[in-house]
C-alpha positions as CSV (number, residue, x, y, z in Angstrom):
1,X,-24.4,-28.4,8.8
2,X,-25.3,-27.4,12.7
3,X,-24.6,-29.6,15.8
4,X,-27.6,-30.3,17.4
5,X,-28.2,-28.2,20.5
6,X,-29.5,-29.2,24.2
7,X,-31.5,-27.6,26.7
8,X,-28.6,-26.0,28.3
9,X,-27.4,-24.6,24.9
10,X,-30.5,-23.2,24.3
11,X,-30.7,-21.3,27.4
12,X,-27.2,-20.1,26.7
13,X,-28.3,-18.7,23.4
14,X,-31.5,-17.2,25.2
15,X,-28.9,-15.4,27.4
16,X,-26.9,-13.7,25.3
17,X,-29.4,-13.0,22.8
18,X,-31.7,-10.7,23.2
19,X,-34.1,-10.2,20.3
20,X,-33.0,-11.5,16.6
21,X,-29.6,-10.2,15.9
22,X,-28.2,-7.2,13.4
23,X,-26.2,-9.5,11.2
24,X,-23.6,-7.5,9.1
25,X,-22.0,-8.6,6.3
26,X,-18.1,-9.1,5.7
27,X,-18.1,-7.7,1.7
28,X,-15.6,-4.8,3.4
29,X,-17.8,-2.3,2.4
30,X,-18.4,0.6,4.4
31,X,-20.3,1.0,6.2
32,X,-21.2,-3.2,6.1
33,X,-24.4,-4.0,5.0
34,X,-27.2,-5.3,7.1
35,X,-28.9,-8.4,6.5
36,X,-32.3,-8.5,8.6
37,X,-34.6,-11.1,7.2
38,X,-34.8,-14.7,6.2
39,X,-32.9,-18.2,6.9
40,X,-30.3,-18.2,9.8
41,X,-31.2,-14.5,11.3
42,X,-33.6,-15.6,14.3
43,X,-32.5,-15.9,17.7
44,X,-34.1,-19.6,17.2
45,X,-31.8,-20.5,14.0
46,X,-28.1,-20.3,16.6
47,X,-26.7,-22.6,18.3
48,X,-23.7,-22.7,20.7
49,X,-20.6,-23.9,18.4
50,X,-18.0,-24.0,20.6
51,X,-16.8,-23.1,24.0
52,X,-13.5,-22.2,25.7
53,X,-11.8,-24.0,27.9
54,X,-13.4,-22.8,31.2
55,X,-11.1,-20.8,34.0
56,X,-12.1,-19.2,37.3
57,X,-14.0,-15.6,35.5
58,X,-16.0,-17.5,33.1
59,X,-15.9,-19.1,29.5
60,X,-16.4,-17.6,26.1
61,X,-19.0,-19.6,23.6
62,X,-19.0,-19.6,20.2
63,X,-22.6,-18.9,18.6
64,X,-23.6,-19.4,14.9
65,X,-26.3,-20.1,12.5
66,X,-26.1,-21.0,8.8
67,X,-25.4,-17.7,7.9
68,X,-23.9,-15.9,11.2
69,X,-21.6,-15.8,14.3
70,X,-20.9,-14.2,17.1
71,X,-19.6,-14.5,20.5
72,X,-20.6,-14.1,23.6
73,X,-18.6,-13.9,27.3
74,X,-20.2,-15.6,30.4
75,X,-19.0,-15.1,33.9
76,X,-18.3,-17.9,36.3
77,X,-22.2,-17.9,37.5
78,X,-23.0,-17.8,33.2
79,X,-24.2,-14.9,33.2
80,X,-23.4,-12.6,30.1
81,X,-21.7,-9.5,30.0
82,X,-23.3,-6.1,29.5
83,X,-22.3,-5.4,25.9
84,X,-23.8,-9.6,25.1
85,X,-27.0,-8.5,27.0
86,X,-27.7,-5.6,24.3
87,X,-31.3,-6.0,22.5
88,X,-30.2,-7.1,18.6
89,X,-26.6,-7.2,19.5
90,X,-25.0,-7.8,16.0
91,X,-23.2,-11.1,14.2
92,X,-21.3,-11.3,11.5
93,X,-22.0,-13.4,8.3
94,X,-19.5,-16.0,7.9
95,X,-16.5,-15.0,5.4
96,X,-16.1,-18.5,3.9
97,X,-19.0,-20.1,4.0
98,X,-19.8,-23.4,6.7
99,X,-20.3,-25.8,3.6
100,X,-16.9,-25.3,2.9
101,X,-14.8,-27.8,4.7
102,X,-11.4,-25.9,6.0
103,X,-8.2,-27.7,5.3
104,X,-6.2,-25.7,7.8
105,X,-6.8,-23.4,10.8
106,X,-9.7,-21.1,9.8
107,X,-9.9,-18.0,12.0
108,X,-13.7,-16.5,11.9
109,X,-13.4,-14.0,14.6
110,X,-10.2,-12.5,16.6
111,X,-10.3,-9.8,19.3
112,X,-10.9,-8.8,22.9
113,X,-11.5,-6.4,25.4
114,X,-13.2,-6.1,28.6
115,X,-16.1,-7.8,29.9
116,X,-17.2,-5.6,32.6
117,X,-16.9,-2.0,32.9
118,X,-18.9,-1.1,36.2
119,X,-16.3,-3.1,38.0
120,X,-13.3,-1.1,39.7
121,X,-10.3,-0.5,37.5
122,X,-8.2,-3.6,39.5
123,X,-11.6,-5.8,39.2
124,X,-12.3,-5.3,35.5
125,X,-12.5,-8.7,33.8
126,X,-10.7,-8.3,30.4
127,X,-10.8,-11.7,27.8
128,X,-9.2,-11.8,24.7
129,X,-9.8,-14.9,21.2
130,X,-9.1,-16.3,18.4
131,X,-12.5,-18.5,17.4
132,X,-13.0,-20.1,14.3
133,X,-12.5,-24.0,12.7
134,X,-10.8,-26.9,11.8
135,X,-11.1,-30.5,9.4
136,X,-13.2,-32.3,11.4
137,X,-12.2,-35.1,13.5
138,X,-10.7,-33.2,16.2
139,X,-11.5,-33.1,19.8
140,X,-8.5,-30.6,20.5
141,X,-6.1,-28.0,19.3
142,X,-2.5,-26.8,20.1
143,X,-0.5,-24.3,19.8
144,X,2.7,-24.1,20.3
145,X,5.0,-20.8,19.6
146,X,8.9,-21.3,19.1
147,X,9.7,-20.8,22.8
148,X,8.0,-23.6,23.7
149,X,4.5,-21.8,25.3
150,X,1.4,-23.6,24.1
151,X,-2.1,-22.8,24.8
152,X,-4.9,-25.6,24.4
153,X,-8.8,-25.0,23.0
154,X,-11.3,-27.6,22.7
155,X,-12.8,-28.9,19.4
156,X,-16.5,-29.3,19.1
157,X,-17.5,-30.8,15.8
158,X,-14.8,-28.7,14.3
159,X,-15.2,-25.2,16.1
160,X,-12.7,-23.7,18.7
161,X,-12.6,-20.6,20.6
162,X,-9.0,-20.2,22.0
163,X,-9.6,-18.0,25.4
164,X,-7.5,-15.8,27.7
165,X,-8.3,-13.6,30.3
166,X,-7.3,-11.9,33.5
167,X,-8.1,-9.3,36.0
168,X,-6.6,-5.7,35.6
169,X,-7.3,-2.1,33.6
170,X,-4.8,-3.3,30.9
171,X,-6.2,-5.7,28.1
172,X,-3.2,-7.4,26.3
173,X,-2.1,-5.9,23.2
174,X,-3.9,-8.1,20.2
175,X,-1.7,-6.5,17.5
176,X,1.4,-8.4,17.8
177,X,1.4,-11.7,15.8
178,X,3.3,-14.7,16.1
179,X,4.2,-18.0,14.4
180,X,2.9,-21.1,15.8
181,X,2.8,-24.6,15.3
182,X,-0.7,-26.3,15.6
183,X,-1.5,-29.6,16.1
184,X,-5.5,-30.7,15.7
185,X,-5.8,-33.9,18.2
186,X,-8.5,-36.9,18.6
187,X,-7.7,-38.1,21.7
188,X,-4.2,-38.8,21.9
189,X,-4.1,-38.9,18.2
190,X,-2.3,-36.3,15.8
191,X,-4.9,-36.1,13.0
192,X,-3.1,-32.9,11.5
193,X,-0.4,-30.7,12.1
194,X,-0.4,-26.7,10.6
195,X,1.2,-23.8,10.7
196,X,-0.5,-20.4,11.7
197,X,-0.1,-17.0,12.8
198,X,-1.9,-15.8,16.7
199,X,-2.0,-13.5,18.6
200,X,1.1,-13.1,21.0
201,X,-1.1,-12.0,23.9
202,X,-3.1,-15.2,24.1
203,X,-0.1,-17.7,24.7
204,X,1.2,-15.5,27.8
C-alpha cells in the first residue's frame, strides 16, 4: 500500500518528525479525536509520498503512513521549518482510506501559510498546497484554469503535492476557488482527463 522508502527519504522523515506524531482524526467532531497507539502512528511507519516540484526556497513533501498524513516544508538547504520541527507535531488520519483507489482528483490536504516567522516581514517565506491523489499510472498532473494558466505537480506512485510560494508578509488568499481542467500524464501520454475545483492563488 506504501512506496518503499530510501535512505534519503528516511532522513527526510527523521527531519521533520520529531518524536511519534499526534494523529487526529477527520470524524468532524470537536474537538477531533486523538489516536496515539498502534499500526501506522510511529515516526518509523511514514514515508515520504510525494514531493513538489522544487523552486529556489525549498520543496514541500508529502508524508503518510497507513493510517496518517501530513506535510512538511523544507528550505532550499532541506531543512524543515519551525512549526515541522515541533516534538509530536500532529497528522491527520486519512478521510478516505489508501485501499481505496480514487477515480478522480482526491484532495487529502489544502492550505498554506508561512514557513518562517523569525525572518523580516519582506523575507518571510510564505507556501501555499493542494496535496492528495490520483489513479495510478501517472507521472504528472495539470491544471489548467479557463484563462489558459496551468500549474504542473509531479506524480509519485499516485501522490501529488501542488506547491506555490513566494517571498513577502502577504500569503495569497486560499479562499477563492476556481474551475480547472486536469489532465493526469505518463510521459507524454494522457492517461485521464478531470475536472476539479483549486485554489485560485496557486495558479498565479
Amino acid at each position: 500500500m506504501l512506496p518503499r522508502d530510501t535512505a534519503g527519504q528516511r532522513a527526510v522523515v527523521r527531519a521533520c518528525m520529531i518524536g511519534d506524531p499526534a494523529i487526529y482524526s477527520t470524524t468532524g467532531k470537536r474537538p477531533p479525536e486523538l489516536k496515539t497507539t498502534g499500526p501506522g502512528t510511529r515516526v518509523s511507519d511514514f514515508r515520504v509520498l510525494a514531493t513538489s516540484v522544487r523552486d529556489s526556497r525549498g520543496v514541500t513533501v508529502l508524508l503518510g503512513s497507513k493510517v496518517a498524513h501530513r506535510l512538511c516544508l523544507l528550505d532550499a538547504s532541506g531543512r524543515p521549518s519551525p512549526n515541522d520541527h515541533l516534538p509530536h507535531a500532529p497528522a491527520r488520519a486519512w478521510a478516505v482510506p489508501l485501499s481505496e483507489v480514487p477515480n478522480e482528483v482526491l484532495f487529502d490536504q489544502r492550505g498554506g501559510g508561512t514557513q518562517f516567522t523569525d525572518r523580516p516581514p519582506d523575507e518571510q517565506v510564505w507556501e501555499s498546497h493542494s496535496a492528495g491523489r490520483v489513479p495510478p499510472g501517472g507521472t504528472r498532473l495539470t491544471f489548467t484554469a479557463p484563462d489558459g494558466r496551468t500549474v504542473e505537480a509531479p506524480v509519485t506512485d499516485r501522490f501529488f503535492v501542488l506547491r506555490r510560494s513566494g517571498y513577502g508578509p502577504e500569503v495569497p488568499r486560499l479562499e477563492e476557488m476556481v474551475q480547472v481542467a486536469v489532465k493526469l500524464y505518463n510521459g507524454g501520454q494522457v492517461l485521464a482527463e478531470f475536472s476539479a475545483r483549486i485554489e485560485a492563488g496557486l495558479l498565479e
